[in-house]
C-alpha positions as CSV (number, residue, x, y, z in Angstrom):
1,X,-11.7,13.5,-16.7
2,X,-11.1,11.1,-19.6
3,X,-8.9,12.8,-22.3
4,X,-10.1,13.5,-25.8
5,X,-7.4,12.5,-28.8
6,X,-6.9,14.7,-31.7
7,X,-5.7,13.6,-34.2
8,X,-4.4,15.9,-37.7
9,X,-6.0,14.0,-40.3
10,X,-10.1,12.8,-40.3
11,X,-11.2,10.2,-38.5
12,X,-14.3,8.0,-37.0
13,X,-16.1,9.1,-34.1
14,X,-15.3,6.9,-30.9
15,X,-17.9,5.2,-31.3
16,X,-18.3,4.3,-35.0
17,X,-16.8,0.7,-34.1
18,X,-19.2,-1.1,-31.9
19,X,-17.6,-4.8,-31.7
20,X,-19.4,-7.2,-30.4
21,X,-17.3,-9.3,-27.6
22,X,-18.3,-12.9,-27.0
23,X,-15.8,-15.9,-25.5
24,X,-15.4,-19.6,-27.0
25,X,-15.3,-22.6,-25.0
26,X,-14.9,-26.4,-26.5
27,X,-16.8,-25.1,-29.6
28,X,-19.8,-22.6,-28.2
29,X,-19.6,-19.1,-28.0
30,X,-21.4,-16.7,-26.0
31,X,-21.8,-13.0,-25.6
32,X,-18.9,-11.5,-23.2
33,X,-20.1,-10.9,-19.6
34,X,-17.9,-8.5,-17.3
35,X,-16.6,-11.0,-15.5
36,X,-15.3,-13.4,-17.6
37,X,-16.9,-17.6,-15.8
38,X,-14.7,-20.1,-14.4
39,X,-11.6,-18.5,-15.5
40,X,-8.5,-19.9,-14.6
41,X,-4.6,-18.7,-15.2
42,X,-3.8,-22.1,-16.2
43,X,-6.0,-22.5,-19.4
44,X,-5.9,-21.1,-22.3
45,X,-9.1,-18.6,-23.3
46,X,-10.0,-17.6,-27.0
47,X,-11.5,-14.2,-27.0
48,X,-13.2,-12.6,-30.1
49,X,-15.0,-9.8,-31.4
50,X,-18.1,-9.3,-34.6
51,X,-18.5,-5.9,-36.7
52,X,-19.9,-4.8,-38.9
53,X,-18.0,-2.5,-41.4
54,X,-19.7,0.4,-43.8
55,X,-17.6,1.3,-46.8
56,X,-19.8,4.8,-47.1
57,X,-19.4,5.3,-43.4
58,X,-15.6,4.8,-43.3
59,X,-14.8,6.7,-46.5
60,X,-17.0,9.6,-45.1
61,X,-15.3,9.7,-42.2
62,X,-12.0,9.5,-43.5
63,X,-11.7,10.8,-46.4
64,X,-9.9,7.7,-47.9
65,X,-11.6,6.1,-51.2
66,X,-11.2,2.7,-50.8
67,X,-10.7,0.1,-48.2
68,X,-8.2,-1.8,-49.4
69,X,-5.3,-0.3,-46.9
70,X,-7.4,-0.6,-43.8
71,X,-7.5,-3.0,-41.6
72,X,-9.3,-4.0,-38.3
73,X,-7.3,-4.8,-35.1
74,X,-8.2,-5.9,-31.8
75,X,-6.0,-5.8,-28.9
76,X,-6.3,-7.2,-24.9
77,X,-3.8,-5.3,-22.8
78,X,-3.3,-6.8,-20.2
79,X,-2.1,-4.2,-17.3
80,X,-0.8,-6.4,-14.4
81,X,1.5,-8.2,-16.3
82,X,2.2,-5.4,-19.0
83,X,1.3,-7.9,-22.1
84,X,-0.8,-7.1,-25.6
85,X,-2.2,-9.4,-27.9
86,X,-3.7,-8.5,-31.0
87,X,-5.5,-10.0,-33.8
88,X,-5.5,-8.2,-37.4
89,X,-7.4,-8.7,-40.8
90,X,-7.4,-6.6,-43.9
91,X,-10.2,-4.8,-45.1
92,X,-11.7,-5.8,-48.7
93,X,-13.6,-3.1,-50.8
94,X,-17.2,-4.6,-50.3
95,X,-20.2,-2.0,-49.4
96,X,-20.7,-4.0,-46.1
97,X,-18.7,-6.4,-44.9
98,X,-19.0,-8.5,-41.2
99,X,-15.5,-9.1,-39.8
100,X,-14.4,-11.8,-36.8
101,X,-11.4,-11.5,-34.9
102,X,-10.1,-13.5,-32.2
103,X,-7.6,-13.5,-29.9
104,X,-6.3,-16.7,-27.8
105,X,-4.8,-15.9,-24.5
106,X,-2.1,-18.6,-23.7
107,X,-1.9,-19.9,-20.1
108,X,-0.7,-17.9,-17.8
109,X,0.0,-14.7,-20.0
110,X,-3.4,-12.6,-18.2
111,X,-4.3,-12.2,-14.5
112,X,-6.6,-9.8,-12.3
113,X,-8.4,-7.7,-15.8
114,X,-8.0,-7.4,-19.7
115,X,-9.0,-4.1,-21.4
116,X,-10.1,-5.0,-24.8
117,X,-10.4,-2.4,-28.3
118,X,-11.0,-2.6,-31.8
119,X,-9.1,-0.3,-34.4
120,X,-9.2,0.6,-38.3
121,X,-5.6,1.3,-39.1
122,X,-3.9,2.5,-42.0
123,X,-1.7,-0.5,-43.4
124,X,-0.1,1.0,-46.1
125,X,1.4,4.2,-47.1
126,X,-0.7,6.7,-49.6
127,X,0.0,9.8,-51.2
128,X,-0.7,12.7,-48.7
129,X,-3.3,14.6,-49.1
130,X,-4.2,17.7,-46.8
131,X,-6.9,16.6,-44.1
132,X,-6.2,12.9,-44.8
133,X,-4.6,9.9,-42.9
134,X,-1.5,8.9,-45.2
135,X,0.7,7.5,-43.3
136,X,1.2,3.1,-42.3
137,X,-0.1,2.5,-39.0
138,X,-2.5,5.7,-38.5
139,X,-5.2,4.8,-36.3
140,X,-8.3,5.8,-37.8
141,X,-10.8,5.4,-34.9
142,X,-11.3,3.2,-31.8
143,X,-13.9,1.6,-30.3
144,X,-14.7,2.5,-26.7
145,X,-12.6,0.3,-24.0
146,X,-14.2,-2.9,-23.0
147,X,-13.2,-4.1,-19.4
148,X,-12.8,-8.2,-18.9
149,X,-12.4,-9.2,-15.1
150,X,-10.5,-12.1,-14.6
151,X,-10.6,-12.6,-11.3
152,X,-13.5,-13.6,-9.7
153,X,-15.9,-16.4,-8.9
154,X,-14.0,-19.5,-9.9
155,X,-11.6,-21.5,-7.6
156,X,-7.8,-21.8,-8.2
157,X,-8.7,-25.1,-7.1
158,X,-10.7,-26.9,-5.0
159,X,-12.1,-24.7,-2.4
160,X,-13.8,-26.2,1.3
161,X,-15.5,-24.0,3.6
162,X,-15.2,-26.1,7.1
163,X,-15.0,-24.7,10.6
164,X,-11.7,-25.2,12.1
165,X,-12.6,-25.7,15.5
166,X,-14.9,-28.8,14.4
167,X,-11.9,-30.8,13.3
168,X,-9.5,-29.8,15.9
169,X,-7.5,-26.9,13.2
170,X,-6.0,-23.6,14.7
171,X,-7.3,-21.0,14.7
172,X,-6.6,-19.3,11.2
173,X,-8.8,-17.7,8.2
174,X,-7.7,-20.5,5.7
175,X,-5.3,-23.3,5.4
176,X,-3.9,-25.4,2.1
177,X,-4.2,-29.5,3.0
178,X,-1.8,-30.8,0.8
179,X,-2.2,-34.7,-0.1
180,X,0.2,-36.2,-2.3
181,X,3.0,-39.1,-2.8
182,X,5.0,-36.8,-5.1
183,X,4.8,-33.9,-8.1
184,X,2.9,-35.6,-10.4
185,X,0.1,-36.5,-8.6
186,X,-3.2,-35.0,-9.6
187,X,-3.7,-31.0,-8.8
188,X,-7.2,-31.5,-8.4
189,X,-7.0,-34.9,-6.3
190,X,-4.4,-33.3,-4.2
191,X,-4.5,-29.7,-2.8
192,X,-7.5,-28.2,-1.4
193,X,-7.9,-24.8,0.1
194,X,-9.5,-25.1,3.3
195,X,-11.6,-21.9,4.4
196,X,-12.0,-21.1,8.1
197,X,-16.0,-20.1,7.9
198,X,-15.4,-19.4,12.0
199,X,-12.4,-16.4,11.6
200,X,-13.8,-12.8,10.2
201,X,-11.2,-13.2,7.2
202,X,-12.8,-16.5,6.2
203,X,-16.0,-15.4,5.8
204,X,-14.8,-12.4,3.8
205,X,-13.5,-14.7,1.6
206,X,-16.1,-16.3,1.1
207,X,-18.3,-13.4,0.0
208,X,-19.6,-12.6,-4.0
209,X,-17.0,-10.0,-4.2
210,X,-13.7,-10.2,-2.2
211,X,-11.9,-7.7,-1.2
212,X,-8.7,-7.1,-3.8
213,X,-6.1,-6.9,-0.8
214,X,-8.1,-10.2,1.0
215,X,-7.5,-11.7,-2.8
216,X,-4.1,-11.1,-2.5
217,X,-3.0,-12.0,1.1
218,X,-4.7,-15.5,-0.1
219,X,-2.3,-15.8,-2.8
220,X,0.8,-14.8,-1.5
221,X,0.2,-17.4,1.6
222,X,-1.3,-20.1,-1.1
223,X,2.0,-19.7,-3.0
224,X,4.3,-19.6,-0.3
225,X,2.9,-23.4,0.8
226,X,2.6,-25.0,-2.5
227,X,6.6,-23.8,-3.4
228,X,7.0,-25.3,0.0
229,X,6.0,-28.7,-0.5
230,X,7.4,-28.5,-3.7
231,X,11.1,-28.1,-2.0
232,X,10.0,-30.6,0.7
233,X,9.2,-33.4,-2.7
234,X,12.3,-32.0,-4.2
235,X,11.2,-30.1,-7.3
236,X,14.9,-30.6,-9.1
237,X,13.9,-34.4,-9.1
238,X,11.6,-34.2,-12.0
239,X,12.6,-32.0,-15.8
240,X,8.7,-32.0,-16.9
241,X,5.3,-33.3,-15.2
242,X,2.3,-34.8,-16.7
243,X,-0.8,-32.7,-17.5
244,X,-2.5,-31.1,-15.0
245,X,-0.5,-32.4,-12.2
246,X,0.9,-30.5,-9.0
247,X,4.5,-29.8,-10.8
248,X,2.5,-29.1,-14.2
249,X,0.0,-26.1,-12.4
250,X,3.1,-24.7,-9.9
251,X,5.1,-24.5,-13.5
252,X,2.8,-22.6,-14.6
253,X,2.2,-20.8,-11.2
254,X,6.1,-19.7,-10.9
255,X,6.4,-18.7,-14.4
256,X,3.4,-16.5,-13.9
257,X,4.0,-14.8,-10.7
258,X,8.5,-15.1,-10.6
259,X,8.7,-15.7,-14.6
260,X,11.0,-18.4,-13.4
261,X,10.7,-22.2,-13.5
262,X,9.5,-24.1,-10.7
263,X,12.9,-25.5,-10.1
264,X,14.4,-21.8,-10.0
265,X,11.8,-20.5,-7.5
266,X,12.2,-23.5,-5.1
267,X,16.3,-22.9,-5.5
268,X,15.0,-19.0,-4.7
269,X,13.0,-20.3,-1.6
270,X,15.1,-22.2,-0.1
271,X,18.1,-20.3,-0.4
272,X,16.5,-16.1,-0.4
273,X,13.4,-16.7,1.5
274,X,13.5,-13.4,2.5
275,X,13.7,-12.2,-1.4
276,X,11.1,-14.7,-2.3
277,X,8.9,-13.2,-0.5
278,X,9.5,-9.8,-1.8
279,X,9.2,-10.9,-5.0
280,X,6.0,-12.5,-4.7
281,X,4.6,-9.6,-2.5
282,X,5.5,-7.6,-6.0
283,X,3.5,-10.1,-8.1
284,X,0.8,-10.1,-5.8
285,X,0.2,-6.6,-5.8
286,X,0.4,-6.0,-9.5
C-alpha cells in the first residue's frame, strides 16, 4: 500500500502537476516512452518536462497570494547509483504561465531506471499564517512518480548472434572477440559481443525482455574481459584516450561500476582479483 503524506499547511492534490515528459536528441524532441531508445551509459541524455501553471488554481490550493516565492523543480533519482539531479525555475505572477525544465544526465551518472517528479516549492520565507506554507523549501504538491527504464533494447556495443559450434567456439552462452593493436583503437571497430544462439542462456539473451539477473551475469563477465585486455595492453601506458576509443568507453566503464579510473581498476585486477570481483558483483547487482 502506497503511503499518503500529510502535510500541516494546504497544499495541491497529487495530481494538480501533470508534466509532460519528453527526451531531446541532436535538436528534436519527442514525448517520453517508458523505456527510454538506444540508451547508452556513455552518452550524455537531456531530459525535460512542459506545464502548465494556474495562478487561481495554485493560490486556491495554497492559500498563498502570489506566485512570486514558488518555484517548479524537477528531479531524476536515480536509485542504483544513489544520485539526484534537479532542474529549478521561479515562478512569475502571470494568470497562466507554461514552464520548461530540463535536466542533462552526464555520462555515466544513471544506470538500470530513473524515477522522475515535478514540485512547486516554497523559495522564500513568509510571515506565518495558520493553515499556510511559510516556511523556504516547503513542498507544496508533487506530481505522481514517472518511471524511465534505462536498460533495455540497445547494445553496449556491437552485438552478433552466431552459433558457436559453426565456427569451431566452445560451448558457452556468449563470448567478447576483442580486436585491437592497443587502447585507442576504435570501441566500436574493436569489441563485439558474440551471442551463443545454440546455448539456452543465449537465446534468453536474446529475447525482448531479458531477465535482470541474465542482464547482470552478462555484465559482470563483459567487464571482467574488457579490464582484462586492458591489463594485458597495459592500461598505465596511456594518461587520456581519444574519443570514443576502448580506453575512453572502459574510463567511463570503471568510473561507473568501481568509481575508480581505469588505471586503478586494472592495478585492482591484477593485484585483488578476488576483491575485484566482489566489487563488481556489488555494482552489478545494484
Amino acid at each position: 500500500m502506497s503511503g499518503t503524506r500529510i502535510l500541516p499547511y494546504r497544499s495541491l492534490a497529487v495530481d494538480s502537476l501533470r508534466p509532460a515528459w519528453w527526451f531531446e536528441r541532436t535538436g528534436a524532441r519527442q514525448p517520453l516512452p517508458d523505456l527510454l531508445p538506444g540508451w547508452d551509459y556513455a552518452r550524455e541524455e537531456l531530459l525535460g518536462a512542459t506545464l502548465v501553471v494556474v495562478r487561481s488554481e495554485i493560490e486556491d490550493g495554497t492559500g498563498l497570494t502570489t506566485l512570486e516565492n514558488v518555484a517548479l523543480v524537477l528531479v531524476a533519482d536515480c536509485p542504483s547509483l544513489l544520485r539526484r539531479f534537479t532542474a529549478e525555475q521561479r515562478l512569475g505572477d502571470a494568470d497562466e504561465q507554461q514552464v520548461e525544465l530540463t535536466i542533462l544526465l552526464p555520462p555515466g551518472e544513471a544506470a538500470n531506471k530513473l524515477e522522475l517528479t515535478a514540485h512547486l516549492v516554497l523559495v522564500d520565507d513568509l510571515a506565518a499564517e495558520p493553515g499556510r506554507a511559510f516556511r523556504k523549501a516547503s513542498r507544496l504538491g508533487s506530481s505522481q512518480t514517472r518511471r524511465l527504464i534505462l536498460e533495455g533494447e540497445a547494445s553496449r556495443f556491437p552485438t552478433e548472434a552466431i552459433s558457436f559450434s559453426s565456427i569451431g567456439l566452445e560451448k558457452a552462452p556468449w563470448t567478447i572477440r576483442v580486436t585491437m593493436d592497443g587502447l585507442n583503437d576504435s570501441f566500436m571497430g574493436a569489441v563485439r559481443l558474440l551471442v551463443n544462439e545454440d546455448h539456452e542462456l543465449g537465446q534468453g539473451l536474446l529475447e525482448p525482455m531479458v531477465d535482470p539477473h541474465l542482464a547482470n551475469r552478462l555484465k559482470f563477465d563483459v567487464m571482467r574481459t574488457l579490464i582484462a585486455e586492458a591489463v594485458r595492453w597495459d592500461a598505465e601506458s596511456l594518461s587520456t584516450y581519444e574519443e570514443d576509443s576502448v580506453g575512453a568507453v572502459l574510463t567511463t566503464m570503471c568510473e561507473l561500476f568501481f568509481a575508480r579510473s581505469l588505471v586503478e581498476t586494472a592495478k585492482l585486477y591484477s593485484e585483488e582479483p578476488a576483491k575485484f570481483d566482489r566489487m563488481l558483483y556489488a555494482a552489478v547487482d545494484a
